[in-house]
PDB file of N, CA, C and O in Angstrom, chain B, residues numbered from 101:
ATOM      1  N   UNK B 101      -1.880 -38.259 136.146  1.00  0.00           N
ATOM      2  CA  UNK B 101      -0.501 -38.648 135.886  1.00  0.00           C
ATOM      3  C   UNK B 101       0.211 -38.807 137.222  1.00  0.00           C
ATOM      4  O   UNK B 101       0.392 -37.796 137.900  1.00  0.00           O
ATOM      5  N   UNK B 102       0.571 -39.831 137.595  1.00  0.00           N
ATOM      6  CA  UNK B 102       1.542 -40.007 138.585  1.00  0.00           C
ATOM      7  C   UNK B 102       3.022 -39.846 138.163  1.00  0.00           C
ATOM      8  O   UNK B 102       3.678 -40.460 137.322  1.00  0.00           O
ATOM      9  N   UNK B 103       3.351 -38.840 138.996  1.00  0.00           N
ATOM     10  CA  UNK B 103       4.801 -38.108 138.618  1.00  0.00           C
ATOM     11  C   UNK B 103       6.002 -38.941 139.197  1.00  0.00           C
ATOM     12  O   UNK B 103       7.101 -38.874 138.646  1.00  0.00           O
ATOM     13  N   UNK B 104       5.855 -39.503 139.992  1.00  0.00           N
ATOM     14  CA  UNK B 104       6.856 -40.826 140.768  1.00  0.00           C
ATOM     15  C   UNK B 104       7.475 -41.450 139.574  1.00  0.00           C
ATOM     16  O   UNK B 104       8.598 -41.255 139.110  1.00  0.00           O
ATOM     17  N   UNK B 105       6.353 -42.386 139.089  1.00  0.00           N
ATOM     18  CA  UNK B 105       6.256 -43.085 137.998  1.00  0.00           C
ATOM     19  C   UNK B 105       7.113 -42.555 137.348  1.00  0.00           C
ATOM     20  O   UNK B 105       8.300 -42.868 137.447  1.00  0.00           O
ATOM     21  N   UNK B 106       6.565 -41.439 136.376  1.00  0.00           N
ATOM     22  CA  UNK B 106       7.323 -40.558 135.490  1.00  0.00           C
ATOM     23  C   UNK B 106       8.428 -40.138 135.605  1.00  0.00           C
ATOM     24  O   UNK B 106       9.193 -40.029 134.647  1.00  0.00           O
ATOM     25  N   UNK B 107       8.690 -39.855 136.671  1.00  0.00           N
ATOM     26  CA  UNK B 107      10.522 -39.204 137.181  1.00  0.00           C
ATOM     27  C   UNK B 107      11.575 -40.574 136.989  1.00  0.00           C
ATOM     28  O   UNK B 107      12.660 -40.569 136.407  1.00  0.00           O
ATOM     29  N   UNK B 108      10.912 -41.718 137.653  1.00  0.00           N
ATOM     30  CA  UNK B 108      11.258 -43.134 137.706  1.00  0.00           C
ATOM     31  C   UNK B 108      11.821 -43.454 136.571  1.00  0.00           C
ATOM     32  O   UNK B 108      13.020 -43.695 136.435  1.00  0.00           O
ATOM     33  N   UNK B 109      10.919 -43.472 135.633  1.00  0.00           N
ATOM     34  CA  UNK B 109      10.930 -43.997 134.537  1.00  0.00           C
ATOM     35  C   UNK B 109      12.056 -43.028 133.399  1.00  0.00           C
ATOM     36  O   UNK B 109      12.744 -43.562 132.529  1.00  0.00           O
ATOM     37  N   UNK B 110      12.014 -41.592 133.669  1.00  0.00           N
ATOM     38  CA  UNK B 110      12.869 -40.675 132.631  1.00  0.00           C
ATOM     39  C   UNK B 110      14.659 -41.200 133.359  1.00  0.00           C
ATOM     40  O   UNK B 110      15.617 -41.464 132.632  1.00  0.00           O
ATOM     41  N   UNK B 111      14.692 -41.234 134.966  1.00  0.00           N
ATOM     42  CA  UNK B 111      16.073 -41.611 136.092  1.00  0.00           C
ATOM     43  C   UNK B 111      16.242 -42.490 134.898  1.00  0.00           C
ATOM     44  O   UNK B 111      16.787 -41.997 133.910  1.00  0.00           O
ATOM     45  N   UNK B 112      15.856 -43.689 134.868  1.00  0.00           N
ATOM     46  CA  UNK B 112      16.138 -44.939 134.543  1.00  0.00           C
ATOM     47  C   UNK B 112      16.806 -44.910 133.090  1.00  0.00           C
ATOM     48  O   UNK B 112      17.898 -45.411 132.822  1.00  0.00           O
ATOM     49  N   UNK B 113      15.733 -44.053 131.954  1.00  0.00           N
ATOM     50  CA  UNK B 113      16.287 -44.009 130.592  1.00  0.00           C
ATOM     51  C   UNK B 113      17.952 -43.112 130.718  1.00  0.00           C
ATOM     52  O   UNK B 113      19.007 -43.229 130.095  1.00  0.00           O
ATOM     53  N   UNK B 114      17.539 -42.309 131.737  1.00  0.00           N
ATOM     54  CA  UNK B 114      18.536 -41.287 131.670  1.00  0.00           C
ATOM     55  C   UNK B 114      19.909 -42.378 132.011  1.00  0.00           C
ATOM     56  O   UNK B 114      20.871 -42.492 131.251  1.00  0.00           O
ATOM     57  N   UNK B 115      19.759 -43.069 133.220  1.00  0.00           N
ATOM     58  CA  UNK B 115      20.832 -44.073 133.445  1.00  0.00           C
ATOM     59  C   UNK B 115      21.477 -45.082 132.813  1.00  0.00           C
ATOM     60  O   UNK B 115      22.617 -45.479 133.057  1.00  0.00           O
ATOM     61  N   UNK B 116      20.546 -45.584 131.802  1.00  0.00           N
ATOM     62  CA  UNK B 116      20.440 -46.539 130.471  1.00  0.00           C
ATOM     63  C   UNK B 116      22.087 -45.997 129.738  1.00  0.00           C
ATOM     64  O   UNK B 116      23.213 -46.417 129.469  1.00  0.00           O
ATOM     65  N   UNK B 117      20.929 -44.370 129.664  1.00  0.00           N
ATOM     66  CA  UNK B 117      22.041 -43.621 128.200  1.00  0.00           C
ATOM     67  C   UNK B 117      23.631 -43.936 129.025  1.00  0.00           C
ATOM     68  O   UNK B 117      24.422 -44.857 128.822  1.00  0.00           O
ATOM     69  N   UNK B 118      23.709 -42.796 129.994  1.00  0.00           N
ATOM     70  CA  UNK B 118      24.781 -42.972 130.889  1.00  0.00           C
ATOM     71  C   UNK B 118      25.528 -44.071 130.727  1.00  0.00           C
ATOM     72  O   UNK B 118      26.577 -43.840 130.127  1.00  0.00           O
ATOM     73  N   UNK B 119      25.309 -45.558 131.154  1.00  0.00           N
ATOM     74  CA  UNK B 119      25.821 -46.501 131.163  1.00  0.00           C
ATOM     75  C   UNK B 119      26.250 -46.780 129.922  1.00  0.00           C
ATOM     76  O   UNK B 119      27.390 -46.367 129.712  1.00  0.00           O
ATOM     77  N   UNK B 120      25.626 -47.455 128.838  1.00  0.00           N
ATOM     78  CA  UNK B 120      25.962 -47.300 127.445  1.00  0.00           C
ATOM     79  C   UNK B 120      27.000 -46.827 126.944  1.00  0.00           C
ATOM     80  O   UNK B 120      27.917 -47.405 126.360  1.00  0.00           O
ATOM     81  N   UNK B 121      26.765 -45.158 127.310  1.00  0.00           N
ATOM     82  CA  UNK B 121      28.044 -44.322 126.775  1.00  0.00           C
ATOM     83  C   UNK B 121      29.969 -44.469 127.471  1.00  0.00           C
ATOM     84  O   UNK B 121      31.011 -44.188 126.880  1.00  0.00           O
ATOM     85  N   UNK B 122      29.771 -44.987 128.828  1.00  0.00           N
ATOM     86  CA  UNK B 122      30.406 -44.934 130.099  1.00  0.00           C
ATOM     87  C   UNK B 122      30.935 -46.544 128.978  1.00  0.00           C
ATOM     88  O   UNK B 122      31.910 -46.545 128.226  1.00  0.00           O
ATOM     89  N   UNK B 123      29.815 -47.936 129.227  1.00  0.00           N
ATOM     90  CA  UNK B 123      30.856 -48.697 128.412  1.00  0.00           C
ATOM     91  C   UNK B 123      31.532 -48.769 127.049  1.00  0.00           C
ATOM     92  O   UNK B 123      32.619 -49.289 126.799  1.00  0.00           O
ATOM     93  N   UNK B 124      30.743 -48.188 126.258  1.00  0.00           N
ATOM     94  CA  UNK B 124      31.504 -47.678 124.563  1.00  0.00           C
ATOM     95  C   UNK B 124      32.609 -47.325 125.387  1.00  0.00           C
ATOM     96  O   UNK B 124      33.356 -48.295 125.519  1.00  0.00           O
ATOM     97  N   UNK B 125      32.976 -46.380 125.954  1.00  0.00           N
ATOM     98  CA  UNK B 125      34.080 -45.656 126.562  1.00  0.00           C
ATOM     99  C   UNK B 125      34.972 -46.483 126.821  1.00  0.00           C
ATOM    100  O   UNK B 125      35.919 -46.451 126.035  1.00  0.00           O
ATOM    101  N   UNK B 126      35.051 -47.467 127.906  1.00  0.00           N
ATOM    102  CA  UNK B 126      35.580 -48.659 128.257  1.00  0.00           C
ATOM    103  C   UNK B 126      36.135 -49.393 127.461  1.00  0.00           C
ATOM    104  O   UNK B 126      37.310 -49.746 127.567  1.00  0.00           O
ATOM    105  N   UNK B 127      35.283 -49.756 126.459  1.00  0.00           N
ATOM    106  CA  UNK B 127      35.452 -51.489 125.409  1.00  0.00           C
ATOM    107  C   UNK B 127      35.898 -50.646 124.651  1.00  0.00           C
ATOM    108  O   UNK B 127      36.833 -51.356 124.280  1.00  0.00           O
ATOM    109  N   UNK B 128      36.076 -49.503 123.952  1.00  0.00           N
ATOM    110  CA  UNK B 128      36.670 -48.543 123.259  1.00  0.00           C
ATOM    111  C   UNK B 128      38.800 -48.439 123.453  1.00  0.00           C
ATOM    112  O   UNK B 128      39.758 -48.830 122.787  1.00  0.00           O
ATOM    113  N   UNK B 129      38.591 -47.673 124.772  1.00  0.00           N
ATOM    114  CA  UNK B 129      39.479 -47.862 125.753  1.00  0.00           C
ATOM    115  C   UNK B 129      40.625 -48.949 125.431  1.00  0.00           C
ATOM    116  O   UNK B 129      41.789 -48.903 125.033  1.00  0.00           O
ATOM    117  N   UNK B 130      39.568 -50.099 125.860  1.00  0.00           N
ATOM    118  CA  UNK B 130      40.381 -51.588 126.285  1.00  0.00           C
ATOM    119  C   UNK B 130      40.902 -51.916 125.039  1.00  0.00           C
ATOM    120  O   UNK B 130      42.032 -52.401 124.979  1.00  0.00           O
ATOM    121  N   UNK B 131      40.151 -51.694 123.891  1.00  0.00           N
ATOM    122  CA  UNK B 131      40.480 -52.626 122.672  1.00  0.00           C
ATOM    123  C   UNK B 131      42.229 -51.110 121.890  1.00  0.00           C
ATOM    124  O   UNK B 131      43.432 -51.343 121.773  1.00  0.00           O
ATOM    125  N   UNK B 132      41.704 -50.242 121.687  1.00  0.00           N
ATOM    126  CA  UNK B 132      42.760 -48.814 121.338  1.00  0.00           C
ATOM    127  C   UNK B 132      44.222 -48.773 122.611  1.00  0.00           C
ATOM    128  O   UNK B 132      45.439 -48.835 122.438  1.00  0.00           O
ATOM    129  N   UNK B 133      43.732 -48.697 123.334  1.00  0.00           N
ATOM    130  CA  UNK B 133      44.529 -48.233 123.837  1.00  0.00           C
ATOM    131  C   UNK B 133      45.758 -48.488 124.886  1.00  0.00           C
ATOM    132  O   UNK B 133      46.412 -47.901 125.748  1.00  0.00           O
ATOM    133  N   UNK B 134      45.628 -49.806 124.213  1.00  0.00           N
ATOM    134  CA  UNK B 134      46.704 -50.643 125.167  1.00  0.00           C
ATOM    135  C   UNK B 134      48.149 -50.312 124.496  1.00  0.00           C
ATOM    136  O   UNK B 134      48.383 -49.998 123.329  1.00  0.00           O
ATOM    137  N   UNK B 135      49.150 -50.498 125.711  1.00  0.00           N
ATOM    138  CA  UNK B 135      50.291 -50.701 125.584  1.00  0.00           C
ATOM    139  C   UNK B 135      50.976 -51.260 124.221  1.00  0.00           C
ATOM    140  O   UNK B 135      50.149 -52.031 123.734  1.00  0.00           O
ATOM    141  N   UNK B 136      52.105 -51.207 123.413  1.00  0.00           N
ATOM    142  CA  UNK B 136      52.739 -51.451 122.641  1.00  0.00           C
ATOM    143  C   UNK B 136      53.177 -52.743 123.332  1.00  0.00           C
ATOM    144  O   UNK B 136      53.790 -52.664 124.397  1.00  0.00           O
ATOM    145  N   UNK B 137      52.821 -54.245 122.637  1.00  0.00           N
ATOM    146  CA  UNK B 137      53.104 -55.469 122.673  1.00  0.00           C
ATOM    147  C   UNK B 137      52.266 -56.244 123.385  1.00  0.00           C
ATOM    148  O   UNK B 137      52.391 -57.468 123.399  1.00  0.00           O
ATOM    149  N   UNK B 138      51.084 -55.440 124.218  1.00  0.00           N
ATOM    150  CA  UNK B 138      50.039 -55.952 124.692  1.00  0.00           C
ATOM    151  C   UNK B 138      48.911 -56.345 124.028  1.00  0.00           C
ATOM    152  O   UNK B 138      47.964 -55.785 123.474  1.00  0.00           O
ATOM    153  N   UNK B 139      49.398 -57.844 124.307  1.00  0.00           N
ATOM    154  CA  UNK B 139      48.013 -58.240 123.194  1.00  0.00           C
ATOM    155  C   UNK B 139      46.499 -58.233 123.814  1.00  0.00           C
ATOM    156  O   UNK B 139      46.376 -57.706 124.919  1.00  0.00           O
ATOM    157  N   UNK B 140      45.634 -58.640 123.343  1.00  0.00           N
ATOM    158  CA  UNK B 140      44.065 -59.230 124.063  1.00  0.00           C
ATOM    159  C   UNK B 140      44.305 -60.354 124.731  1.00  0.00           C
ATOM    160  O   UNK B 140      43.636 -60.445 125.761  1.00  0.00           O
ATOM    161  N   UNK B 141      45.204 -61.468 124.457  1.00  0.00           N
ATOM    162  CA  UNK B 141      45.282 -62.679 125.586  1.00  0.00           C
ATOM    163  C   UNK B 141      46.635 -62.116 126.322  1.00  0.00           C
ATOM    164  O   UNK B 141      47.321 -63.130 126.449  1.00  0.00           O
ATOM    165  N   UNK B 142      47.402 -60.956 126.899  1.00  0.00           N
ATOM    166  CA  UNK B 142      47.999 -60.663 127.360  1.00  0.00           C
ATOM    167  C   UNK B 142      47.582 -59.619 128.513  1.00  0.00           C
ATOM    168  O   UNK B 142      48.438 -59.171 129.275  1.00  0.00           O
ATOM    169  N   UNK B 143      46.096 -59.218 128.615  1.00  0.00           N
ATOM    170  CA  UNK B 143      45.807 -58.579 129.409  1.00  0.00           C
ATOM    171  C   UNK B 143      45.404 -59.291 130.601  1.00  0.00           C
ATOM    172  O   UNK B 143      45.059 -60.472 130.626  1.00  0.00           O
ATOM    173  N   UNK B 144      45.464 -58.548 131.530  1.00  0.00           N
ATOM    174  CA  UNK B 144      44.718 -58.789 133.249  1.00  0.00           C
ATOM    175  C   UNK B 144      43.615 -59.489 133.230  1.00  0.00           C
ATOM    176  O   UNK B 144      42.750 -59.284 132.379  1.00  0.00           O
ATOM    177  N   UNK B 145      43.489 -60.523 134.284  1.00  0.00           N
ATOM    178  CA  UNK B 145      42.162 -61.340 134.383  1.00  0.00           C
ATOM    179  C   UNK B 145      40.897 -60.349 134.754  1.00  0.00           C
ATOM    180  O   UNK B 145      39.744 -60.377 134.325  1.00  0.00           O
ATOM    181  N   UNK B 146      41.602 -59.349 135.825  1.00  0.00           N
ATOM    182  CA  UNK B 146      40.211 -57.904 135.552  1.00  0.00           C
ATOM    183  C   UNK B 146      39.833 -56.919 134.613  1.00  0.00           C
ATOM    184  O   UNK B 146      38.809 -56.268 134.404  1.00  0.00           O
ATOM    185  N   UNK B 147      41.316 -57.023 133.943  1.00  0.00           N
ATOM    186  CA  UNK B 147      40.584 -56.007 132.746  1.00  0.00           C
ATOM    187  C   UNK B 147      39.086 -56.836 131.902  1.00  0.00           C
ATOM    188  O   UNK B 147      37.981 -56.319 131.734  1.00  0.00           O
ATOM    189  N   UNK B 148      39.616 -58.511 131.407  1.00  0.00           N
ATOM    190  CA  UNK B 148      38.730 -59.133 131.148  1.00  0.00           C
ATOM    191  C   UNK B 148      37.537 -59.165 131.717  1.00  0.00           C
ATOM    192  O   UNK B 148      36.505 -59.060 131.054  1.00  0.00           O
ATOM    193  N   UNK B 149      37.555 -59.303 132.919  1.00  0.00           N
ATOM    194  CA  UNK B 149      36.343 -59.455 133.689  1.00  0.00           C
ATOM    195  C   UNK B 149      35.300 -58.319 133.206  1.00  0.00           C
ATOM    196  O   UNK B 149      34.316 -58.574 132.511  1.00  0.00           O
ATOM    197  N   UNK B 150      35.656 -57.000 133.680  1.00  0.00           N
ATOM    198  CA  UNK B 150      35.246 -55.450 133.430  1.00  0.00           C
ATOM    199  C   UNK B 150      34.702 -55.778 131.410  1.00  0.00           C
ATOM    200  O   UNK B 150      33.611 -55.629 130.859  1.00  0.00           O
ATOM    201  N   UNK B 151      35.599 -56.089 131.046  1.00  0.00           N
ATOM    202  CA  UNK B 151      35.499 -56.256 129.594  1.00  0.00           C
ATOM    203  C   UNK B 151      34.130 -57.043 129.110  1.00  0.00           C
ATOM    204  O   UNK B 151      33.332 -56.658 128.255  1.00  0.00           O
ATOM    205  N   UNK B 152      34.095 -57.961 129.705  1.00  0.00           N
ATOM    206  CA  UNK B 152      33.334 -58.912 129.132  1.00  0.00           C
ATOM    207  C   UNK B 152      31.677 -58.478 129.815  1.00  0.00           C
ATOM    208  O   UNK B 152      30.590 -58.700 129.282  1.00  0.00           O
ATOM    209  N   UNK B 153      31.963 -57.755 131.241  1.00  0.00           N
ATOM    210  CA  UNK B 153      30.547 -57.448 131.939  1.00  0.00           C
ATOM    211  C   UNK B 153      30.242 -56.296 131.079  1.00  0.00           C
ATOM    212  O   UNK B 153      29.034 -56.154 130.886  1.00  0.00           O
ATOM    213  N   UNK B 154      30.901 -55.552 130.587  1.00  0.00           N
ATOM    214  CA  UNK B 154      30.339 -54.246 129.987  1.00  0.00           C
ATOM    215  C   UNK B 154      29.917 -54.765 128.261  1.00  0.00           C
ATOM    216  O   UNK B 154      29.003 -54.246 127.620  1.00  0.00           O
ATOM    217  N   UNK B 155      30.709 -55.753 127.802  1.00  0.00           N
ATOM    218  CA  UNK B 155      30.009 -56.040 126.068  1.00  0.00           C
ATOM    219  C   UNK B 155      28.330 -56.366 126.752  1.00  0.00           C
ATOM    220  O   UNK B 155      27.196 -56.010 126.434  1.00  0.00           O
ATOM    221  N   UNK B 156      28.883 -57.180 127.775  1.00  0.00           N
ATOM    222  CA  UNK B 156      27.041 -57.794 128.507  1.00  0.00           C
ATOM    223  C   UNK B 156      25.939 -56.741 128.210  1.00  0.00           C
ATOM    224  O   UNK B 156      24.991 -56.721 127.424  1.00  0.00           O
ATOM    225  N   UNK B 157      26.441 -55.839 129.173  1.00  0.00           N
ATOM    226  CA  UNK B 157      25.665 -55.133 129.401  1.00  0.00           C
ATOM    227  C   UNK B 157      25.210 -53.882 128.800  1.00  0.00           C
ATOM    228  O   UNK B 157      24.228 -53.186 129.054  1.00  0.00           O
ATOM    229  N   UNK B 158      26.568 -53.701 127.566  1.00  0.00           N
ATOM    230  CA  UNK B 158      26.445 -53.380 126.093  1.00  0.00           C
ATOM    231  C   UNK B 158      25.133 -53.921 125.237  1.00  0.00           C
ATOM    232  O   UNK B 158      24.437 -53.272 124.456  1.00  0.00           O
ATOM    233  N   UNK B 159      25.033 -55.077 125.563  1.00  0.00           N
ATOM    234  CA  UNK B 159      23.702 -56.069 124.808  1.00  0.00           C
ATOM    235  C   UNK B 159      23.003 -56.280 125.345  1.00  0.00           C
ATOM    236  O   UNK B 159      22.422 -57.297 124.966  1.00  0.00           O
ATOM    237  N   UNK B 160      22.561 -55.784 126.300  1.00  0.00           N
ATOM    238  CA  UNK B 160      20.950 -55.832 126.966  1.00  0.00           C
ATOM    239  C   UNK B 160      21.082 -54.272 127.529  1.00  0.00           C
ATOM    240  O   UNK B 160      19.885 -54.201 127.810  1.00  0.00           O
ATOM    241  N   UNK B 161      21.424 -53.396 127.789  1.00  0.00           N
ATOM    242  CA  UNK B 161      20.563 -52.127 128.073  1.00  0.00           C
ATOM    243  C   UNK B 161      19.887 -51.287 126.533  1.00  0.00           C
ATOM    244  O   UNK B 161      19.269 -50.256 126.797  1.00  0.00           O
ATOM    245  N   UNK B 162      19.964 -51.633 125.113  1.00  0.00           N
ATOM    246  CA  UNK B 162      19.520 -51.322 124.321  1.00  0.00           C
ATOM    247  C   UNK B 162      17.647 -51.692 124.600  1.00  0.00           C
ATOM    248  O   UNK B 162      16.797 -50.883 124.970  1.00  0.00           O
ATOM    249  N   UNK B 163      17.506 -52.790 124.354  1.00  0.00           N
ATOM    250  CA  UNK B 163      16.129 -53.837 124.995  1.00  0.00           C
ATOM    251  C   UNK B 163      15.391 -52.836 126.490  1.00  0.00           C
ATOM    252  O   UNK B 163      14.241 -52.401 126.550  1.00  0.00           O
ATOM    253  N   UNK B 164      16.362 -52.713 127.433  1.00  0.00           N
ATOM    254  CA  UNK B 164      15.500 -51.987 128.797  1.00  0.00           C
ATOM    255  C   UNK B 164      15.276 -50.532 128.357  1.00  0.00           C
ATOM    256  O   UNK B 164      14.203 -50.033 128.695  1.00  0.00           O
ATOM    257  N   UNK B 165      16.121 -49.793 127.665  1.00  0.00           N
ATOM    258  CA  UNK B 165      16.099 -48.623 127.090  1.00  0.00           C
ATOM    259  C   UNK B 165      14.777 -48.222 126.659  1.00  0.00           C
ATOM    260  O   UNK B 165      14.059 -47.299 127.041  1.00  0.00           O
ATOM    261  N   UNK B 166      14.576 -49.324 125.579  1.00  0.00           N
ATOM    262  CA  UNK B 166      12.974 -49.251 124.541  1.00  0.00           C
ATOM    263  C   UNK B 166      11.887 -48.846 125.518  1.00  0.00           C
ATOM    264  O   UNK B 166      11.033 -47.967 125.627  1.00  0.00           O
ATOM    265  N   UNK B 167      12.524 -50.382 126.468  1.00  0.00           N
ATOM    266  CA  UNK B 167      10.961 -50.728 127.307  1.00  0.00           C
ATOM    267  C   UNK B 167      10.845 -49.449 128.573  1.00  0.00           C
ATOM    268  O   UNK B 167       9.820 -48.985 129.072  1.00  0.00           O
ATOM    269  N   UNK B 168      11.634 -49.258 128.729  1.00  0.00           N
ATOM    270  CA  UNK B 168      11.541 -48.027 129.501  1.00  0.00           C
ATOM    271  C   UNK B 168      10.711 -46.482 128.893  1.00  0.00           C
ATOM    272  O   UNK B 168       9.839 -45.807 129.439  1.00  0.00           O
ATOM    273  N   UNK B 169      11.375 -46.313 127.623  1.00  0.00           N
ATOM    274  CA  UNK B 169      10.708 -45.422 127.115  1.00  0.00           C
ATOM    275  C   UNK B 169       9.015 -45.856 126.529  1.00  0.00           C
ATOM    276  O   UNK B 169       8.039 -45.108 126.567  1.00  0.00           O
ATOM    277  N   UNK B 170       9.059 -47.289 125.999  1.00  0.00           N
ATOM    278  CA  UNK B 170       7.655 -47.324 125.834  1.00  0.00           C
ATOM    279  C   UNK B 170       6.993 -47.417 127.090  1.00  0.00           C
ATOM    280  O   UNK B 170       5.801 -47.126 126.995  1.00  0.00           O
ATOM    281  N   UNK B 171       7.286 -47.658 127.989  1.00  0.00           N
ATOM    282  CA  UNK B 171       6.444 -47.357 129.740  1.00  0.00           C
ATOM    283  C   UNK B 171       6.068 -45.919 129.918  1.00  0.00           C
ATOM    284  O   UNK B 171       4.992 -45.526 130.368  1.00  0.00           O
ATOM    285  N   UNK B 172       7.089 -45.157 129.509  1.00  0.00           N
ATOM    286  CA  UNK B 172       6.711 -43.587 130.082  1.00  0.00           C
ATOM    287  C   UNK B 172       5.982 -42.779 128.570  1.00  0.00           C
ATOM    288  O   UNK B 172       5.410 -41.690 128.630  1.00  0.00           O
ATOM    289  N   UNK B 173       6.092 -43.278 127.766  1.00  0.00           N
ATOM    290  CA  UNK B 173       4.644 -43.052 126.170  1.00  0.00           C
ATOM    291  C   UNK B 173       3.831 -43.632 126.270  1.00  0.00           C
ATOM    292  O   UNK B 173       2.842 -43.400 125.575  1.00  0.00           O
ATOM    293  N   UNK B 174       3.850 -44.895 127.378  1.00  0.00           N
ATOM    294  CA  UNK B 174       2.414 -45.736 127.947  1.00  0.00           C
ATOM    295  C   UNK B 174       1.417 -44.649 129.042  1.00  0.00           C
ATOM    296  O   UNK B 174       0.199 -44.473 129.034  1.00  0.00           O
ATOM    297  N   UNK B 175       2.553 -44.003 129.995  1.00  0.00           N
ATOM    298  CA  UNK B 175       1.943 -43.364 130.762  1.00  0.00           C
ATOM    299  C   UNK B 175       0.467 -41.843 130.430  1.00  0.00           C
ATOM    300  O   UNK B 175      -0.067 -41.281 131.386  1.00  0.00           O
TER     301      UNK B 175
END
């Protein structure tokens, strides 16, 4: 067993979860908790920005997640 590998591979799932939870948090956030009269086309061109990179990346770290864990049940 190469333990590199293995540490590599648990960092990575572990960072997956992290991120995930960190954007729910965010897109959670953005959509609840705005200001009284602030709409969704009334927000900041960065809140959008932040917004739209985290649904992203909302929808593809599920996919690296798997493959990550099936790499280290491969090992």
């Amino acid at each position: 067993v190469e333990w590199g590998i293995v540490l590599m591979l648990v960092s990575l799932a572990i960072f997956i979860v992290a991120t995930t939870m960190g954007g729910l948090n965010y897109v959670t956030t953005t959509l609840q908790a705005r200001t009284r009269g602030m709409t969704l086309m009334r927000m900041p061109l960065t809140v959008w920005g932040i917004f739209i990179a985290t649904i992203m990346a909302l929808l593809a770290f599920p996919a690296l997640f798997v493959s990550a864990v099936m790499m280290l049940l491969d090992k």
